[in-house]
C-alpha positions as CSV (number, residue, x, y, z in Angstrom):
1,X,-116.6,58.7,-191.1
2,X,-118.1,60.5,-188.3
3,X,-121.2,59.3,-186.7
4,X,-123.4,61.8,-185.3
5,X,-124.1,61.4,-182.0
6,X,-127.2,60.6,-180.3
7,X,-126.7,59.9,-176.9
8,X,-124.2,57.3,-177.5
9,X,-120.6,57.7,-175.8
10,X,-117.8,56.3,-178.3
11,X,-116.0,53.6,-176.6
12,X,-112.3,52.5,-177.0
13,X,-111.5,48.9,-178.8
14,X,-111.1,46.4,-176.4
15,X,-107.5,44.3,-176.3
16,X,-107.9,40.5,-176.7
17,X,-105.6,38.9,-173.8
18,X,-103.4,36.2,-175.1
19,X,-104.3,32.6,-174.8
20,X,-102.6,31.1,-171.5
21,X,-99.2,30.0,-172.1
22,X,-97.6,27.2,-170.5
23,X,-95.6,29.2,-168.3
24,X,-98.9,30.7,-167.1
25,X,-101.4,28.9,-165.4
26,X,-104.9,29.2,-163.3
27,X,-104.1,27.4,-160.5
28,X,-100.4,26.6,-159.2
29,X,-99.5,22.9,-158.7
30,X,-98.6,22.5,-155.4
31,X,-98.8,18.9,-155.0
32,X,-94.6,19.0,-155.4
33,X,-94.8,20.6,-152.1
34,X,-95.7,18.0,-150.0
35,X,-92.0,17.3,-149.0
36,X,-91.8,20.6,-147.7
37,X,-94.8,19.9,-145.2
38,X,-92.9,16.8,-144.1
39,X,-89.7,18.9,-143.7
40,X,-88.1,19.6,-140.2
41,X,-89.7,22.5,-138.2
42,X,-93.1,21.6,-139.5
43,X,-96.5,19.4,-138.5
44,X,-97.3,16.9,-140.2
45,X,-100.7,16.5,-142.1
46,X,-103.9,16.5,-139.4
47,X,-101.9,18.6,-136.6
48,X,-103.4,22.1,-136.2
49,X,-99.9,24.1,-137.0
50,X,-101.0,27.2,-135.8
51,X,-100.5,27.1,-132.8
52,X,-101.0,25.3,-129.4
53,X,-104.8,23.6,-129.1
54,X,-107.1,24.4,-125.9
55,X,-106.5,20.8,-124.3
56,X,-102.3,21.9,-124.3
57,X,-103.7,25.7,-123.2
58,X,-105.4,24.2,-120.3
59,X,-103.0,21.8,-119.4
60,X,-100.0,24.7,-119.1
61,X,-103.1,27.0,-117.1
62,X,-103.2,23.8,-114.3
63,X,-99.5,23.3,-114.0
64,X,-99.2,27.3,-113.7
65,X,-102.0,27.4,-110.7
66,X,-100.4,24.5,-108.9
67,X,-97.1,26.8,-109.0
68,X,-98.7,29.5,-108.3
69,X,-97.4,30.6,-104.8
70,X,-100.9,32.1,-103.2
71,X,-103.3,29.2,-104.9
72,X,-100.9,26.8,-102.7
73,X,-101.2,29.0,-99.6
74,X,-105.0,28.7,-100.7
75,X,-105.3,25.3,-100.6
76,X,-103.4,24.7,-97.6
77,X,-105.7,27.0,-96.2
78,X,-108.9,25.4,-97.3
79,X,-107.2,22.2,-96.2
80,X,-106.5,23.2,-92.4
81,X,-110.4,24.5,-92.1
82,X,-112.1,20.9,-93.2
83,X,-110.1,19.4,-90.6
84,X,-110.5,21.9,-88.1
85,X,-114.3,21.3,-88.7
86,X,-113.8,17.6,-88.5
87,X,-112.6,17.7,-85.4
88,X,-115.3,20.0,-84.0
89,X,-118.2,17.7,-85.5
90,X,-116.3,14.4,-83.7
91,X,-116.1,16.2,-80.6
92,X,-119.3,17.5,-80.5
93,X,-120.3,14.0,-81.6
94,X,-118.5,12.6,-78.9
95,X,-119.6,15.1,-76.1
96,X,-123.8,13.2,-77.1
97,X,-121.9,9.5,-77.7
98,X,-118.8,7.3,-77.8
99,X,-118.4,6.0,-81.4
100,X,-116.5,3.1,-79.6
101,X,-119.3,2.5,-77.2
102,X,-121.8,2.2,-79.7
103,X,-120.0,-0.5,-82.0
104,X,-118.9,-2.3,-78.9
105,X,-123.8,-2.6,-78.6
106,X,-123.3,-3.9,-82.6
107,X,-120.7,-6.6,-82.5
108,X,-122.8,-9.5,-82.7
109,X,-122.9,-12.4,-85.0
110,X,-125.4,-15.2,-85.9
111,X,-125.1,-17.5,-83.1
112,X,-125.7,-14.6,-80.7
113,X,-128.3,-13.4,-82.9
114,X,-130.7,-16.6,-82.7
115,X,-129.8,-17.3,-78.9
116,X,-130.8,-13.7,-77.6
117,X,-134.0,-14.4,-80.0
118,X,-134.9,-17.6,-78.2
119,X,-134.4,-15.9,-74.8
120,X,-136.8,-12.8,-75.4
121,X,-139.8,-15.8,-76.8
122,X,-138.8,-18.3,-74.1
123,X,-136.9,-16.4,-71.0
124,X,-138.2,-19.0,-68.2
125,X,-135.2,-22.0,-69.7
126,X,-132.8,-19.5,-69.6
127,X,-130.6,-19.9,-65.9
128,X,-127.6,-18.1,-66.1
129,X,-128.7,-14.2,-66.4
130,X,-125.1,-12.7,-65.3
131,X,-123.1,-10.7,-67.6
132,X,-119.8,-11.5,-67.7
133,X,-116.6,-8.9,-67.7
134,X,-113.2,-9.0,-68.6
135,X,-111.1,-6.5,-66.8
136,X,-113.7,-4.4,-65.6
137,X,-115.2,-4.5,-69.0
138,X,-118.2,-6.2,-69.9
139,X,-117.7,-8.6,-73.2
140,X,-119.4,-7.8,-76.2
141,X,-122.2,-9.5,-77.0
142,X,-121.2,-12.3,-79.7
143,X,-119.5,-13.6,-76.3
144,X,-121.8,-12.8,-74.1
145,X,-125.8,-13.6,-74.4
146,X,-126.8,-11.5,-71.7
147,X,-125.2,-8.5,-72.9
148,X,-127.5,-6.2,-74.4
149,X,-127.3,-5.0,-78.0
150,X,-128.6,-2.3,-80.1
151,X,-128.3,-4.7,-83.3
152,X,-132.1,-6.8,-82.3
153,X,-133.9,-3.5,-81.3
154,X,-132.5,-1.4,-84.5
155,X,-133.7,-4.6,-86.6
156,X,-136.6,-5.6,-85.0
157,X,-138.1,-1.7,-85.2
158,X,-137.9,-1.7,-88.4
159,X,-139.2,-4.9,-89.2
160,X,-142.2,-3.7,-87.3
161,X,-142.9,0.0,-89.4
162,X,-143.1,-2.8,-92.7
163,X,-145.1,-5.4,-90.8
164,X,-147.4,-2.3,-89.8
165,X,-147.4,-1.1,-93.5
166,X,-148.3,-4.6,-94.8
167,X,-151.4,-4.8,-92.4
168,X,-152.7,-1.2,-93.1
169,X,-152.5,-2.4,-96.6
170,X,-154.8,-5.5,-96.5
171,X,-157.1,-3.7,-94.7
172,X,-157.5,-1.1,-97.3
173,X,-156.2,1.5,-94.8
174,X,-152.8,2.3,-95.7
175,X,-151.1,5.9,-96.8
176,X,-147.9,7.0,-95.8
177,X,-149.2,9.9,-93.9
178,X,-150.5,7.1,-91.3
179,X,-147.3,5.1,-91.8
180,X,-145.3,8.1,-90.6
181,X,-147.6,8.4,-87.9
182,X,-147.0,4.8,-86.7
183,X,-143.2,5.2,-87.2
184,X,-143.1,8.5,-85.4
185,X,-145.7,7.5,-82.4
186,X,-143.1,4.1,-82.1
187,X,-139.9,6.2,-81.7
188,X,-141.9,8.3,-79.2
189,X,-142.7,6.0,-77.0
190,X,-138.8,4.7,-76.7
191,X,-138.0,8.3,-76.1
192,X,-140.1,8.8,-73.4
193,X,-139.6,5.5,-71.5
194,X,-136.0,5.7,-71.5
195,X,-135.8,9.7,-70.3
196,X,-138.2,8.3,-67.1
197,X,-136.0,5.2,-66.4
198,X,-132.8,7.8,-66.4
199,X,-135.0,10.5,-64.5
200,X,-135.9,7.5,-62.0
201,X,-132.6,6.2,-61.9
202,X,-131.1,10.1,-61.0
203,X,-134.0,11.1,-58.2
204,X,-132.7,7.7,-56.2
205,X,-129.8,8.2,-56.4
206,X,-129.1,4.4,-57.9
207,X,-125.1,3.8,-58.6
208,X,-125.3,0.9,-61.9
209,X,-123.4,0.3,-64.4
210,X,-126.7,0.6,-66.5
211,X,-126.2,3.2,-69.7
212,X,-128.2,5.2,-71.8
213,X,-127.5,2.5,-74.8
214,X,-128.3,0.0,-71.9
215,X,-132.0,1.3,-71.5
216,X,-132.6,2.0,-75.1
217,X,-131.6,-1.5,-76.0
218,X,-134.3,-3.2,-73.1
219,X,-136.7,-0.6,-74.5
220,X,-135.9,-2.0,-77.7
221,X,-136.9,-5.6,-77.4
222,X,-140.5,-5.5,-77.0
223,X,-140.5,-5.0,-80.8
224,X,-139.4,-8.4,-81.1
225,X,-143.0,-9.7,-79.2
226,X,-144.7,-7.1,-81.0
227,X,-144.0,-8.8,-84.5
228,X,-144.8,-12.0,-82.9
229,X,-148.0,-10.9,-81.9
230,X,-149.2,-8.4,-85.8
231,X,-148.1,-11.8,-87.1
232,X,-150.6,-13.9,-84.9
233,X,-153.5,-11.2,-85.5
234,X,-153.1,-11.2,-89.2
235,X,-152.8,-14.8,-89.2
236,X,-155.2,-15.9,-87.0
237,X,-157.6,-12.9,-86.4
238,X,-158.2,-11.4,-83.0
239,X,-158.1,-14.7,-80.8
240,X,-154.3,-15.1,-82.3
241,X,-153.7,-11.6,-81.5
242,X,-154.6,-12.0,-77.9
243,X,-153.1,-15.4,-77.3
244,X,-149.6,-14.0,-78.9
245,X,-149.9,-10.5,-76.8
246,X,-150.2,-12.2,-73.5
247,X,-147.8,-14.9,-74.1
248,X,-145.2,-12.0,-75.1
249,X,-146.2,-9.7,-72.4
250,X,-145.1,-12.6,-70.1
251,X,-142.0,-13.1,-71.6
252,X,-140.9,-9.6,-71.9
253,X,-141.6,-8.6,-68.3
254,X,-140.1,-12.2,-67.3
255,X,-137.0,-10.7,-68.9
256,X,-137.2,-7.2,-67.8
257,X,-136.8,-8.2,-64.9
258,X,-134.5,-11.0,-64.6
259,X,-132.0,-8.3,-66.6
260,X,-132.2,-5.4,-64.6
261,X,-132.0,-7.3,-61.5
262,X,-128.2,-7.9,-62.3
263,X,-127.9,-4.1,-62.6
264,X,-129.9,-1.9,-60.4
265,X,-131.2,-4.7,-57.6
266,X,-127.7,-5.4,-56.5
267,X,-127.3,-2.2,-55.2
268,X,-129.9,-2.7,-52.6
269,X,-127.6,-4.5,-50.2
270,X,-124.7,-2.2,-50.4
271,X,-126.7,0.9,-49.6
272,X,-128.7,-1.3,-46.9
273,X,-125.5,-2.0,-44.9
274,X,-124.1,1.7,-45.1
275,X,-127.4,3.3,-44.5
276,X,-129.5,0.9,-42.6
277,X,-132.1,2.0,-44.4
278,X,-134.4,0.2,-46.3
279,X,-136.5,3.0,-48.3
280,X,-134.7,3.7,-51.5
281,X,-134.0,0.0,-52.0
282,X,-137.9,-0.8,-51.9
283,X,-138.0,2.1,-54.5
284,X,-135.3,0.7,-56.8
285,X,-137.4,-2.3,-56.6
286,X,-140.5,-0.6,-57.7
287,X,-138.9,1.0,-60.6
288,X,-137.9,-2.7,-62.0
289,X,-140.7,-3.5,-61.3
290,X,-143.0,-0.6,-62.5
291,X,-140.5,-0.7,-65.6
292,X,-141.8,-4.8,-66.7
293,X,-145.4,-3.9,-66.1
294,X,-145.5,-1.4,-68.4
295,X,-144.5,-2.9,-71.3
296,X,-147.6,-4.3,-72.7
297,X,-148.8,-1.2,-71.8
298,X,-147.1,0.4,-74.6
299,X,-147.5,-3.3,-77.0
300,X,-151.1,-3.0,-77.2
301,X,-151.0,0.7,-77.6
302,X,-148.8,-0.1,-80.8
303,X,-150.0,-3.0,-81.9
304,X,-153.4,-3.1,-81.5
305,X,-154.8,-0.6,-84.3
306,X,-153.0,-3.0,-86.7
307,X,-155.5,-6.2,-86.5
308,X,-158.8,-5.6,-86.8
């Protein structure tokens, strides 16, 4: 029978699919297969198998730069220029300082250590003054007490910048603007004394063995007193402080003196018997002496804002 129609489109029956036969499945069984994974030519289970991983990548991208022919040449290259500037820092080093020269001023040990220490407090029971040589050279000074060293003075200066922090601190006036300012004003005062010995030493003309290691290291030891005598003021107030600065002042110009007198007094009588003159000996002379007298000079200028 006909239906009219009223908007309605006439469709076409639907086919019923079959039911699923056993030849005919959802999903295909491929837990047979895992022989096939273990086969030859294949990965086995956890191994990415398509393809080579990054760490293998990278490793092949190393070996093929280190064959390459220009990153060698590269290399090489790069190689030659940081020991071309090697060389030119060690021989611009050298042109200022002798490496060898300054370990020879730091080869000490204990014993010398403790003896040179007893010298600078208590120079007037030391005798024998000499330094000793071996060949023309002089020994270092674990052999040699008399030899000066760079060890005490390096030591002993900066001993003093914490000493001089410690006593700004009890008196409630430390900050590391004025600790700087101690430092700095310390090192100054080395600088300038040893550019005037050498500038002494060149206007008379005075032939010694004495070095510019050899005039920082005398300019050195007063640090030594100088603890000595901070100690003493924060110890025992401002009669220890004087007590301990005269007592060093003593010493250290006592020593001065007895040391450079084996370097730049002997001279006098070798120029005295070619010129016959006796004018730049009495100078030499003054500039030992001149040299002793101004060491506690520069002590109290150091020392004394430190005990109040």
């Amino acid at each position: 029978m006909d239906l009219p129609q009223h908007g309605y489109r006439a469709t076409k029956p639907r086919a019923r699919a079959a039911p699923p036969t056993a030849d005919s499945v959802l999903f295909e069984d491929t837990s047979s297969a895992g022989a096939a994974v273990n086969s030859p030519g294949y990965y086995t289970h956890g191994y990415n198998v398509g393809g080579p991983s990054n760490d293998m990548q990278g490793v092949g991208g190393v070996d093929n730069l280190f064959n390459d022919p220009m990153a060698n040449m590269a290399v090489m290259y790069g190689s030659s220029l940081a020991n071309q500037g090697k060389d030119i820092v060690n021989k611009e080093i050298s042109r200022f300082m002798s490496v060898n020269k300054l370990k020879y001023f730091f080869a000490v040990d204990t014993r010398y250590v403790l003896k040179k220490l007893m010298i600078l407090m208590f120079p007037y029971t030391h005798q024998d003054w000499e330094v000793r040589y071996h060949r023309d050279t002089p020994l270092p000074p674990r052999q040699d007490v008399n030899a000066p060293d760079l060890y005490i003075p390096t030591m002993a200066f900066i001993t003093y910048i914490l000493l001089a922090g410690m006593a700004l601190g009890i008196q409630k006036r430390f900050s590391p603007e004025v600790l700087g300012l101690c430092a700095s004003t310390a090192l100054v005062w080395i600088i300038i004394e040893v550019l005037v010995m050498l500038l002494s030493l060149y206007l008379l003309t005075v032939h010694s063995d004495l070095s510019t290691f050899d005039l920082i290291a005398y300019s050195g030891y007063k640090y030594v007193g100088m603890i000595f005598i901070v100690l003493c003021g924060l110890l025992f107030g401002s009669d220890g402080y004087y007590v301990a600065l005269a007592w060093s002042s003593c010493a250290l110009m006592f020593f001065i003196v007895r040391s450079l007198k084996m370097k730049i007094l002997p001279s006098i009588s070798s120029d005295s018997m070619v010129t016959g003159s006796n004018a730049k000996p009495q100078l030499r002379l003054y500039v030992t002496a001149a040299t002793a007298v101004f060491q506690p000079i520069i002590i109290y200028w150091l020392t004394s804002h430190l005990v109040r």
